[in-house]
Kinemage of the C-alpha trace (Angstrom):
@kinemage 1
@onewidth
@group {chain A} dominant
@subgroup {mainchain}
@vectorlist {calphas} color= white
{ca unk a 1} P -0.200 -2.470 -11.902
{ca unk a 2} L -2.072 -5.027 -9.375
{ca unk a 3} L -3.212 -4.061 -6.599
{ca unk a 4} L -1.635 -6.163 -3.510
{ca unk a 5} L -1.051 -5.125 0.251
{ca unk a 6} L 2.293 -5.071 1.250
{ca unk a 7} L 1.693 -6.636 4.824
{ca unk a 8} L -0.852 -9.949 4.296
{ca unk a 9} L -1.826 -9.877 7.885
{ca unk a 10} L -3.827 -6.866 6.928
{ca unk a 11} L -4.836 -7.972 3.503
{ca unk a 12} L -8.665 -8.264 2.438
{ca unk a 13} L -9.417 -11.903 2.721
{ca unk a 14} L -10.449 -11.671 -1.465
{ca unk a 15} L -6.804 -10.831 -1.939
{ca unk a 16} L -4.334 -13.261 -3.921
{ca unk a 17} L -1.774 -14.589 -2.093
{ca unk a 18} L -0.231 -17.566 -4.469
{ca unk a 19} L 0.011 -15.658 -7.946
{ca unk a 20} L 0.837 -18.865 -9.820
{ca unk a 21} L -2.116 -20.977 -8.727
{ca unk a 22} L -4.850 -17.946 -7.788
{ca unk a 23} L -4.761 -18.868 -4.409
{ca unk a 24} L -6.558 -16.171 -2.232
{ca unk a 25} L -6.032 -15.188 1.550
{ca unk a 26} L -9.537 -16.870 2.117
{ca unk a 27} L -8.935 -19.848 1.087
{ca unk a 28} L -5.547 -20.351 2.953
{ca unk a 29} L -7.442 -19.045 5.587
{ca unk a 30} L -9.951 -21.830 5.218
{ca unk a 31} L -7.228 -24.321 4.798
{ca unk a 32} L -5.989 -23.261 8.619
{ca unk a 33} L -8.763 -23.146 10.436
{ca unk a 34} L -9.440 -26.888 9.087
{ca unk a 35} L -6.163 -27.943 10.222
{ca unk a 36} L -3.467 -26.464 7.898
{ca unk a 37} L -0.298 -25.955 10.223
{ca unk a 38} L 2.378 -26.180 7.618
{ca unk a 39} L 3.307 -25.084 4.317
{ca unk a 40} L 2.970 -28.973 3.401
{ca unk a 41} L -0.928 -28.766 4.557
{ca unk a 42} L -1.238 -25.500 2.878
{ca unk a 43} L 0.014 -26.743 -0.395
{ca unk a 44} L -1.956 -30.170 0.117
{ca unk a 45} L -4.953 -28.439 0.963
{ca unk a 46} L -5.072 -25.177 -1.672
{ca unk a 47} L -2.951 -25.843 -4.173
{ca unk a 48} L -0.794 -22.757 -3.259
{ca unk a 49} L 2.929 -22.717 -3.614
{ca unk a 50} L 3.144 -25.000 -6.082
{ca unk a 51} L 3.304 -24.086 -9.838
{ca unk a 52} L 6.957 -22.263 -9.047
{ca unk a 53} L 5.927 -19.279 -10.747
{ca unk a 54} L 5.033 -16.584 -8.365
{ca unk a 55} L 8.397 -14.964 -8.133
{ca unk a 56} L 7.498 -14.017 -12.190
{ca unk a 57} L 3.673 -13.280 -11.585
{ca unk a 58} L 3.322 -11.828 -8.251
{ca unk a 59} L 3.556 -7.586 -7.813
{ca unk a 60} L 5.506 -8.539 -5.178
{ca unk a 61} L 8.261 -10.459 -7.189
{ca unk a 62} L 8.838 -13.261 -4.841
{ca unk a 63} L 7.693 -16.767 -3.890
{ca unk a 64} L 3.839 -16.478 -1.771
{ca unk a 65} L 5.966 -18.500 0.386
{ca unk a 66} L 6.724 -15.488 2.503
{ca unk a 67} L 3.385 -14.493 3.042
{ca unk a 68} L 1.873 -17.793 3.861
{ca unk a 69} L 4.216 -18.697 6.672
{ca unk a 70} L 2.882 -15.070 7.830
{ca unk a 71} L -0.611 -16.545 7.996
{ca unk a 72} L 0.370 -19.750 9.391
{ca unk a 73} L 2.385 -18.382 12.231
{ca unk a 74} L -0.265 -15.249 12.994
{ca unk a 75} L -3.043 -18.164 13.738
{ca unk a 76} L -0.520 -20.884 15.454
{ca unk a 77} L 0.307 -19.240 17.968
């Protein structure tokens, strides 16, 4: 099984957040602190969230959607 941690805020910055496009924390994390402040700039900017397929290839068995509107609202506030 792949490793993932449950709650992305306390995720290693190396781990994968969009399953679909291998998307890591890091880079979304890049993506913010260069601007990103919606899941529009996020998929603009990293590709994430936008193959569809993460609900089939993620441990988690859901969109990354989730967790990147985590990140997004954690650093906007």
């Amino acid at each position: 099984m792949t490793h993932y941690t449950e709650n992305i805020l306390e995720a290693p910055l190396d781990e994968t957040v969009c399953w679909c496009s291998s998307v890591s924390k890091r880079l979304i994390m890049a993506a913010i602190q260069d601007g990103a402040r919606t899941m529009d700039d996020i998929r603009r900017m990293t590709g994430a969230c936008t193959q569809g397929r993460c609900k089939e290839l993620s441990p988690r068995s859901r969109c990354c959607s989730k967790e990147i509107k985590m990140l997004l609202d954690a650093e906007n506030l």
